[in-house]
Each structure stands twice: as C-alpha cells, then as structure tokens.
C-alpha positions as CSV (number, residue, x, y, z in Angstrom):
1,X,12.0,-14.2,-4.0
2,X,9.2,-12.3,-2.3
3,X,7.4,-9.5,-3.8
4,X,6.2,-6.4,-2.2
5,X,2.4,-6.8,-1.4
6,X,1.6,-3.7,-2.9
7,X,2.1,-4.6,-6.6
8,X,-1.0,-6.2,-7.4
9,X,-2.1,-2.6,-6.2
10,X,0.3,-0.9,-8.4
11,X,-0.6,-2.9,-11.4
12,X,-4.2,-1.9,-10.9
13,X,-3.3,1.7,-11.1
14,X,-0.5,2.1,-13.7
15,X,-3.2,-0.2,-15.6
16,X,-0.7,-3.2,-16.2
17,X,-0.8,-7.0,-15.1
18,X,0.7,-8.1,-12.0
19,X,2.7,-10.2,-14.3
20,X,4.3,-7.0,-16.2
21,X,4.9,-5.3,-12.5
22,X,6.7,-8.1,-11.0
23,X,8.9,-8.4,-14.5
24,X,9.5,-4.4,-14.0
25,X,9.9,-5.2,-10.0
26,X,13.4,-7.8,-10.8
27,X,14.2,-5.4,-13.0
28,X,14.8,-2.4,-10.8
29,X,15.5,-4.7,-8.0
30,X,18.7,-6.3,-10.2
31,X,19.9,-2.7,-11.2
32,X,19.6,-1.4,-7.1
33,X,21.5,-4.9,-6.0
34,X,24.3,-4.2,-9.5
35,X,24.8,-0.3,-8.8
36,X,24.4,-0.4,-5.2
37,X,25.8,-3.5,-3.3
38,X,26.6,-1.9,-0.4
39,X,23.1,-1.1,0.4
40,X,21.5,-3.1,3.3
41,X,18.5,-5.4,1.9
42,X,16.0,-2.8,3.6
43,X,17.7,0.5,1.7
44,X,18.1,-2.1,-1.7
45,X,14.1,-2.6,-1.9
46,X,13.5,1.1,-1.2
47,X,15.2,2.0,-3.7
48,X,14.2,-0.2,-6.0
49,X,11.0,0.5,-5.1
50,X,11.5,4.7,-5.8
51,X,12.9,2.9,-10.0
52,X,9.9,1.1,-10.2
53,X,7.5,3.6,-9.4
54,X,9.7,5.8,-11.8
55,X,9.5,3.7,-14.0
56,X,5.3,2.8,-13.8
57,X,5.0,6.9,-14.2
58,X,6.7,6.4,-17.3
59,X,5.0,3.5,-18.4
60,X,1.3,5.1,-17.8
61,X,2.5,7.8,-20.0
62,X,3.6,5.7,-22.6
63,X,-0.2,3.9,-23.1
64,X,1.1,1.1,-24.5
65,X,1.1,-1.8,-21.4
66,X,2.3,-5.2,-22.4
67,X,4.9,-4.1,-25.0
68,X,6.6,-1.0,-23.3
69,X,6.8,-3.3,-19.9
70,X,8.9,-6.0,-22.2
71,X,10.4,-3.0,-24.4
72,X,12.1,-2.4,-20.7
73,X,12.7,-6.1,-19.5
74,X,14.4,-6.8,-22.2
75,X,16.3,-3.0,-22.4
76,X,17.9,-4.0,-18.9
77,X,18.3,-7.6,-19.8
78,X,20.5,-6.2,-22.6
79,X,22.2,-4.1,-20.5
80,X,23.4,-6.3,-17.6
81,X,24.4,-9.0,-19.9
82,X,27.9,-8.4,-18.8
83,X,27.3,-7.9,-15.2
84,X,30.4,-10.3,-13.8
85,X,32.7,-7.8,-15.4
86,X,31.5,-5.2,-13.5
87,X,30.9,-6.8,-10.8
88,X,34.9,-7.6,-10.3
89,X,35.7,-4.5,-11.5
C-alpha cells in the first residue's frame, strides 16, 4: 500500500517517527474503509487523512510519542478484532 507523501512531514512536526505515523496512517485508514465502505478510494483517504491528523493533535498533546502511538495501534487493533461480523451485518 502507498502512503501519502506528506507523512514523513507530519512526523516531523507532531515530533513522532515515520514509523509511528504510518502505524497511526493503517489505522485511520482501516477504520474510514470499516465505517465507510461506500466511500470512493479518493473520499476514503481524505477522510482518513482528517482521523489522522485528529489523531496527531491528540498525540502532541499527550507528550508521550512511541507509547501513546502503540497505546492507539493496538486500541483499534482491539477494536476491529471482529470486523467480518460487522462487515456482513
């Protein structure tokens, strides 16, 4: 899958690793394809794209980078472990 270019960028500026950004990036990216599959693949990215910068604003505020970034992977891991139920449903 291809990442926007601008995370490196983002990463810079929310003061994270690109590493932590991508993880963040198939995160919100998952949750706009699971609660949204109508979208088009344009309108899916731009929305996941408004979640992760949500989500980066958050993460600045927290202070803590590496942990809270895996505190939130692991958060919507959790919380999409059942996604082929709701995905039939």
């Amino acid at each position: 899958m291809k990442t926007p270019k601008v995370l490196p960028w983002l990463a810079r500026k929310a003061g994270l690793t690109d590493e932590d950004v991508e993880t963040l990036w198939s995160s919100a990216l998952r949750h706009a394809s699971l609660k949204q599959p109508q979208l088009t693949p344009n309108q899916r990215m731009a929305v996941a794209m408004q979640a992760l910068l949500a989500r980066l604003g958050r993460e600045k505020n927290l202070g803590s980078t590496t942990q809270s970034c895996a505190h939130i992977a692991a958060n919507d891991a959790g919380r999409f472990a059942a996604t082929p139920a709701l995905v039939r449903a």
